[in-house]
C-alpha positions as CSV (number, residue, x, y, z in Angstrom):
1,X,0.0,0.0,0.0
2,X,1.6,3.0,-1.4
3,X,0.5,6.7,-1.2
4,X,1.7,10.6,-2.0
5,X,0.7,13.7,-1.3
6,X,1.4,17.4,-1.0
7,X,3.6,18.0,1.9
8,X,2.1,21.5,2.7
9,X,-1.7,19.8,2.6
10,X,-0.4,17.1,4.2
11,X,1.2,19.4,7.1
12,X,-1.8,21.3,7.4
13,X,-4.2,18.8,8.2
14,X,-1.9,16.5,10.5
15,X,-1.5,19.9,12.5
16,X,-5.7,20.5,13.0
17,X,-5.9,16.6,13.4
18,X,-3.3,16.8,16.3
19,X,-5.4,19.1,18.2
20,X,-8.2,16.2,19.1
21,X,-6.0,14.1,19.8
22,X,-4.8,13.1,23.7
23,X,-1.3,12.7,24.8
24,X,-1.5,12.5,28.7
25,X,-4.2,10.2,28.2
26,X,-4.0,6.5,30.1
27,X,-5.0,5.4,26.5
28,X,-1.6,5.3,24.4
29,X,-4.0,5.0,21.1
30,X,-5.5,8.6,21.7
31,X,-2.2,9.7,20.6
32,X,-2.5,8.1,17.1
33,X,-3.9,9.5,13.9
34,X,-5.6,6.6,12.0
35,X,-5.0,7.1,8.6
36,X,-7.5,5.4,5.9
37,X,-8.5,5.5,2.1
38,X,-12.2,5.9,1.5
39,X,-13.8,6.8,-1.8
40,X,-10.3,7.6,-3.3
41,X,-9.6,10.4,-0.6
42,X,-7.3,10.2,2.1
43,X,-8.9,10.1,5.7
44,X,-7.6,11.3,8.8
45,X,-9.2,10.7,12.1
46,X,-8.4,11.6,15.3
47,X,-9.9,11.6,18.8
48,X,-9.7,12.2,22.8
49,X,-13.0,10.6,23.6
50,X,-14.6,14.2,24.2
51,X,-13.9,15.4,20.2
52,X,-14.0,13.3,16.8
53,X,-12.5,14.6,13.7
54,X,-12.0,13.3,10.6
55,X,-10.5,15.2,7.6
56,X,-9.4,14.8,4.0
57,X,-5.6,14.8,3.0
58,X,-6.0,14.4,-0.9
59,X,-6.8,12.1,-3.2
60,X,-5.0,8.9,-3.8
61,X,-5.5,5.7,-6.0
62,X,-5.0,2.8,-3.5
63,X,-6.1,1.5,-0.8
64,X,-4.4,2.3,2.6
65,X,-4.8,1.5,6.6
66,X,-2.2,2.5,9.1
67,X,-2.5,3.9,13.0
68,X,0.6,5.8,13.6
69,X,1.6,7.9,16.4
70,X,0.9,11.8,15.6
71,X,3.2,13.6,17.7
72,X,6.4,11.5,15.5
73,X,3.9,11.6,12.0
74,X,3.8,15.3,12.6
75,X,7.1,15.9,13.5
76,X,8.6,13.8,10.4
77,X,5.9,15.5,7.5
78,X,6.7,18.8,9.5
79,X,10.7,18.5,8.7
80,X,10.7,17.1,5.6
81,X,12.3,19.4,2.7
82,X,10.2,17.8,0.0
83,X,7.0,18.9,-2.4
84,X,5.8,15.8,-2.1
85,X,5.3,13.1,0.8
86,X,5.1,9.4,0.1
87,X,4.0,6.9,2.4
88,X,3.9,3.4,2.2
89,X,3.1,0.3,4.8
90,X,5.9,-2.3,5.4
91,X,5.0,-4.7,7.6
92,X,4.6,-3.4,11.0
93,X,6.2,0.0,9.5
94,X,5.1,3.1,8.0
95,X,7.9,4.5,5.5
96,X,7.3,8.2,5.1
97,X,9.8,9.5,1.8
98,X,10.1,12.5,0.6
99,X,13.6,14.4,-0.7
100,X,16.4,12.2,0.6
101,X,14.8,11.5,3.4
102,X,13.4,8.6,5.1
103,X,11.6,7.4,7.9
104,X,10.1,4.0,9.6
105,X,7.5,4.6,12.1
106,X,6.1,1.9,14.1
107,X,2.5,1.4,13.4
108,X,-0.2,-0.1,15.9
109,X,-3.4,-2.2,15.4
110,X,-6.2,-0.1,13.7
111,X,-9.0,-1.9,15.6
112,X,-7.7,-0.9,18.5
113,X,-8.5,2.8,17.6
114,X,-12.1,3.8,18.9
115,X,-15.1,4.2,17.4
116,X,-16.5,7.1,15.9
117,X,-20.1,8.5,16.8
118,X,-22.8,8.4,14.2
119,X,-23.7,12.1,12.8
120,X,-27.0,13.5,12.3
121,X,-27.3,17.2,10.6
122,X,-30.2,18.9,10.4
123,X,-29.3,22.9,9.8
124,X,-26.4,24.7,8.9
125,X,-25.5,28.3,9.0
126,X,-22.3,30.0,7.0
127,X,-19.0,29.1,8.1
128,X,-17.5,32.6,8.1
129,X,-20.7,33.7,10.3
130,X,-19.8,30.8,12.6
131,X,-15.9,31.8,13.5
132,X,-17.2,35.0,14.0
133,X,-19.7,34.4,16.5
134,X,-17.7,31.7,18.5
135,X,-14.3,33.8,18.5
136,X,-16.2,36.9,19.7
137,X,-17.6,35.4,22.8
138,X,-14.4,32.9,23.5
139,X,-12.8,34.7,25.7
140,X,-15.6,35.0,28.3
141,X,-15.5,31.4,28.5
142,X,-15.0,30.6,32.1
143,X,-11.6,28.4,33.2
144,X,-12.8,27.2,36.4
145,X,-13.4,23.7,36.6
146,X,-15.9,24.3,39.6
147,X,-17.9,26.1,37.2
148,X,-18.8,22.7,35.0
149,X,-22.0,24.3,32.8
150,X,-19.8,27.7,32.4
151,X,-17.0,25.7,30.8
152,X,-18.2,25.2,27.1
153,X,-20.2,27.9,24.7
154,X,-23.8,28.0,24.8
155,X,-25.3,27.9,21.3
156,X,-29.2,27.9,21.1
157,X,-32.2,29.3,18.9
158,X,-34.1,32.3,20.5
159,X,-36.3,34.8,19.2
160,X,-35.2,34.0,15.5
161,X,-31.4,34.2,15.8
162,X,-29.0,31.7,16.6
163,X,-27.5,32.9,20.1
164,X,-23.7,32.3,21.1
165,X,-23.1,32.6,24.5
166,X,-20.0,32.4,27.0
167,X,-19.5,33.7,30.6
168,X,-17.9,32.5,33.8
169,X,-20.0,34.1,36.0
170,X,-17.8,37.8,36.2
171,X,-18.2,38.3,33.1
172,X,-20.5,37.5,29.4
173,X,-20.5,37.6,26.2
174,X,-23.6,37.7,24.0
175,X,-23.4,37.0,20.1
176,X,-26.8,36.9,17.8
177,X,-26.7,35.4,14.6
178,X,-29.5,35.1,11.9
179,X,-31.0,33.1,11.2
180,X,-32.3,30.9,14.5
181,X,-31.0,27.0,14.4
182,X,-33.5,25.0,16.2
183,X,-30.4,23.3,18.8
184,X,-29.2,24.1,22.7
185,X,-25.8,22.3,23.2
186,X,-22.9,23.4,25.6
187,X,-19.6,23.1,23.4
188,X,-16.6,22.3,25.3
189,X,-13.6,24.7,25.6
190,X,-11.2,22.0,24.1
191,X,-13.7,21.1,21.5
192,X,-14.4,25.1,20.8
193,X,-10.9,25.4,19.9
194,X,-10.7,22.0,17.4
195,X,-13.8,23.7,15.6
196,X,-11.9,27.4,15.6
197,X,-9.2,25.9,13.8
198,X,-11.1,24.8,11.0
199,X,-13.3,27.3,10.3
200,X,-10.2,29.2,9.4
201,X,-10.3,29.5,5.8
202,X,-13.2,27.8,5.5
203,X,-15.3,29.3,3.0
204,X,-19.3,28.0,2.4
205,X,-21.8,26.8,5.2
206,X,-21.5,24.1,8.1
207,X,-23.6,21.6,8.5
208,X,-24.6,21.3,12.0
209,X,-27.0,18.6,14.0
210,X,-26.9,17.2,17.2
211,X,-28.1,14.3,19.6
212,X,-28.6,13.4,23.4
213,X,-24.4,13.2,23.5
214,X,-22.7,15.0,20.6
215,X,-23.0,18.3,18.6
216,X,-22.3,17.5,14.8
217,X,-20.6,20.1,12.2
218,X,-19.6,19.1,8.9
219,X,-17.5,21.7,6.9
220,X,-16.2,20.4,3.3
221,X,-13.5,18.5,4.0
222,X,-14.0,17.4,7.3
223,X,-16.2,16.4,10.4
224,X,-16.4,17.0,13.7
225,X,-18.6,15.4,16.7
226,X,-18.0,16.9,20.1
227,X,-19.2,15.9,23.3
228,X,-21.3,18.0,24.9
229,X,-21.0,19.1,28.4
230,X,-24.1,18.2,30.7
231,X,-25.9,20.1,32.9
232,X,-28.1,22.7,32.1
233,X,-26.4,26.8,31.2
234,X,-27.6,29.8,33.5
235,X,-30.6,31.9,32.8
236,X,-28.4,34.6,31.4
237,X,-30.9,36.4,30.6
238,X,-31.8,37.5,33.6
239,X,-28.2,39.3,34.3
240,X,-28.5,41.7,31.6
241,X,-29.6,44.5,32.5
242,X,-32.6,46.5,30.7
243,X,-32.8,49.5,32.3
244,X,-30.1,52.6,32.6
245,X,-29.3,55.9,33.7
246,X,-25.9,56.6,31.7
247,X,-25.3,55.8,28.2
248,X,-21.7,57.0,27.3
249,X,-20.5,56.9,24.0
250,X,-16.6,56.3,23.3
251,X,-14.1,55.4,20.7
252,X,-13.3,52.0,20.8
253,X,-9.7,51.6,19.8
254,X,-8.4,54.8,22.0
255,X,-9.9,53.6,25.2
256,X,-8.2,50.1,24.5
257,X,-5.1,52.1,23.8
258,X,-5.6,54.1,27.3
259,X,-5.9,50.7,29.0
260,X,-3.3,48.8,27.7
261,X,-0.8,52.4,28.3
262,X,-2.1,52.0,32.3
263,X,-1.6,48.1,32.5
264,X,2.0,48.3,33.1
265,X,1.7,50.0,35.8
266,X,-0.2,46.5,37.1
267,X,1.4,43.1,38.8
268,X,-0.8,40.8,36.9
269,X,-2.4,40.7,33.7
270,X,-6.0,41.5,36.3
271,X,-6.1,44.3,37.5
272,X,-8.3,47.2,38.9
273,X,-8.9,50.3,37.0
274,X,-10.6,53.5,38.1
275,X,-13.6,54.8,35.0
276,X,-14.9,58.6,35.8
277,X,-17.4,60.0,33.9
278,X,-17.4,63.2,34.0
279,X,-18.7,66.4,31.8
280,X,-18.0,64.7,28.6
281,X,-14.5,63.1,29.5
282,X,-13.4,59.7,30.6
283,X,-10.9,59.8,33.5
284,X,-9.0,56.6,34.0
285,X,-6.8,55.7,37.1
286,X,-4.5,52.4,38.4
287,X,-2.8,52.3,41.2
288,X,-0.5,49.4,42.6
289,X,1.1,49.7,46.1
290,X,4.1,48.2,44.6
291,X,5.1,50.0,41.3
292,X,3.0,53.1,41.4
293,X,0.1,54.4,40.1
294,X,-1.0,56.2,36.5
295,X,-3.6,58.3,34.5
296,X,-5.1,58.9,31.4
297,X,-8.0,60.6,29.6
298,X,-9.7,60.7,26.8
299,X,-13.5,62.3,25.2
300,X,-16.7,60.8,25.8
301,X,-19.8,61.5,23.8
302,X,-21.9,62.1,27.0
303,X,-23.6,65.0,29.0
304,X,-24.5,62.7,32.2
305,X,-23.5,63.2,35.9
306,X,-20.7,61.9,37.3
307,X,-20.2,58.5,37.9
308,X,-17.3,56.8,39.2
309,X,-17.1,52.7,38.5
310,X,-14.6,50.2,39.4
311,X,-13.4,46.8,36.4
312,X,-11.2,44.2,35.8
313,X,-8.7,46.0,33.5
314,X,-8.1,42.6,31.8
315,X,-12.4,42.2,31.1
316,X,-12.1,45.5,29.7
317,X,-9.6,44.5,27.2
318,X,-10.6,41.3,26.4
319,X,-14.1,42.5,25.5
320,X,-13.1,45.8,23.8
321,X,-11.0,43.8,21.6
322,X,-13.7,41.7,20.2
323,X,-15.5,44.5,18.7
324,X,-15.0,45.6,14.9
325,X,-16.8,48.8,15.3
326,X,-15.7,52.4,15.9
327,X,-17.7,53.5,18.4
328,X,-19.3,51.3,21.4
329,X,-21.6,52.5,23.8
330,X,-20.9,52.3,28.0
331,X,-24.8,51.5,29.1
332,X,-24.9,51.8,33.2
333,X,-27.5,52.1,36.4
334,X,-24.9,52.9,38.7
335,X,-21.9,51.8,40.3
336,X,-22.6,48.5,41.6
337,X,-24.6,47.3,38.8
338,X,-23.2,45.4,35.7
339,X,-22.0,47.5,33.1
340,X,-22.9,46.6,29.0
341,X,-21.1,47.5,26.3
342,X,-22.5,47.0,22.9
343,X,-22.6,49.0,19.6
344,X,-24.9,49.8,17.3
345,X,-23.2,48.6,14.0
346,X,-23.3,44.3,15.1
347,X,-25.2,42.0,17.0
348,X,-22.8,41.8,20.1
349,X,-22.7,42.8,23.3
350,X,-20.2,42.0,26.6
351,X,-21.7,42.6,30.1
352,X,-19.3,43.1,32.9
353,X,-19.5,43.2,36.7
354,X,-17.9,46.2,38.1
355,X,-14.9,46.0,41.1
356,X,-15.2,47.4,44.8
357,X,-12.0,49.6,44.7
């Protein structure tokens, strides 16, 4: 059994398949790729158990089976100086050629390699639309694993868009995409981050379906099942707050510049930071017992009282940089009440508590 490929398709492919894969696992065989033919394309899959991905390589004109460790599969195609990869099965070997070089891998058993859950699809919604959404609200995700249903992105149908959701509990992200698909699954952070990488470049729509233990996306040249995470999200809903009495409007990219220009000043990459309000300027102060303290300024597009609020510097940043608009809008009751920050020019908003200073 003999095949060849591109190298640089090749490299590209063994590098998303690598990310489902599991190399502290107890299971040796959840760091292998499993490499068959089907149809006259090249198959990849991979797996951890929580995500399953399979993706095209190319097309070849033989038949081929071989389960081969990916960390030494990736490393070999990754050094190779060669157009072209050739691999070929001997024995208990895989010989990987390309240039003057040449390698023997040790293969495994492919029934020994798990399973793959049966897909179902039933909508789909434009791949472009999809990185979007899911990249916007990412980094709200929480970390924490006491936080189980906060640990994954909430995707369900409401109110005739598709929401995409992610929070852990200081802070959320809010993303809605037309039009509504009729599903409400928790994605996994791991298997967020599988799907993230390929969607990039992607170009068409994603086929997308789920069941009682997997979401399902299909993109065209690959396909992903990820297990969702149980449990049931937060009424998020009932966070966000509805009603306000300032309603500042700022530019975007200078009060991210401001920010970042204070956080030096800071210890960590969290840290407190000082907003005033006042007579149509935005006052920003930090202050760290340690290395000093700092100030900054800029306009703001308000004639409201005063107000003096309390963030995470870091929650400011992270949500700031999400936006591709101009101009976003600071909505606020007062200064112990969540703060939301939203524009008027795409469907995305980030609401964040406010610090005791």
């Amino acid at each position: 059994m003999s095949v060849e490929l591109d190298r640089s398709d090749l490299l590209e492919v063994l590098q998303k398949a690598k990310s489902a894969t599991e190399k502290r696992s107890a299971l040796p065989v959840l760091n292998n790729f499993l490499i068959t033919e089907k149809g006259g394309e090249l198959i990849v899959r991979a797996t951890d158990l929580e995500s399953y991905l399979e993706i095209k390589a190319g097309e070849v004109s033989s038949s081929f089976t071989c389960l081969v460790n990916a960390d030494k599969l990736l490393g070999v195609v990754r050094g190779i100086n060669s157009t072209r990869v050739n691999f070929e099965i001997d024995g208990q070997r895989l010989l990987v050629l390309g240039g003057r070089s040449k390698f023997k891998l040790a293969l495994s058993d492919p029934e020994d390699f798990p399973d793959f859950p049966e897909p179902n699809f039933t909508n789909e919604l434009r791949a472009v639309e999809l990185l979007n959404a899911s990249q916007k609200v990412e980094h709200a995700i929480s970390k924490e694993d006491s936080r189980y249903a906060l640990q994954g992105l909430y995707i369900h149908g409401k109110g005739g868009t598709t929401r995409f959701v992610g929070s852990d509990g200081h802070r959320l992200a809010l993303y809605k995409l037309e039009p509504e698909v009729n599903i409400g699954v928790i994605l996994p952070r791991k298997g967020l981050r599988v799907l993230l990488a390929l969607l990039k470049g992607e170009v068409g729509s994603v086929q997308i379906g789920h069941d009682d233990s997997f979401i399902h996306l299909q993109g065209q040249d690959w396909r992903l099942s990820c297990r969702l995470l149980e449990g049931e999200y937060p009424d998020y809903d009932g966070v966000i707050p509805t009603n306000f009495n300032y309603e500042i409007n700022l530019d975007r990219q200078e009060l991210l510049e401001c920010i970042k220009r204070l956080s030096v000043i800071a210890e960590s990459s969290s840290f407190p930071i000082k907003l005033t309000f006042s007579q149509g300027k935005l006052y920003l102060e930090i202050s760290d017992p340690e290395f000093g303290e700092g100030s900054d300024e800029m306009d703001a597009d308000s004639s409201s009282e005063k107000i003096e609020i309390g963030f995470n510097g870091k929650y400011l940043i992270d949500a700031l940089s999400e936006f591709s608009s101009q101009k976003v809008v600071f909505k606020l009751l007062d200064p112990d009440s969540p703060a939301v920050i939203s524009s008027e020019e795409e469907p995305f908003m980030c609401i964040i508590m406010p610090m005791r200073l």
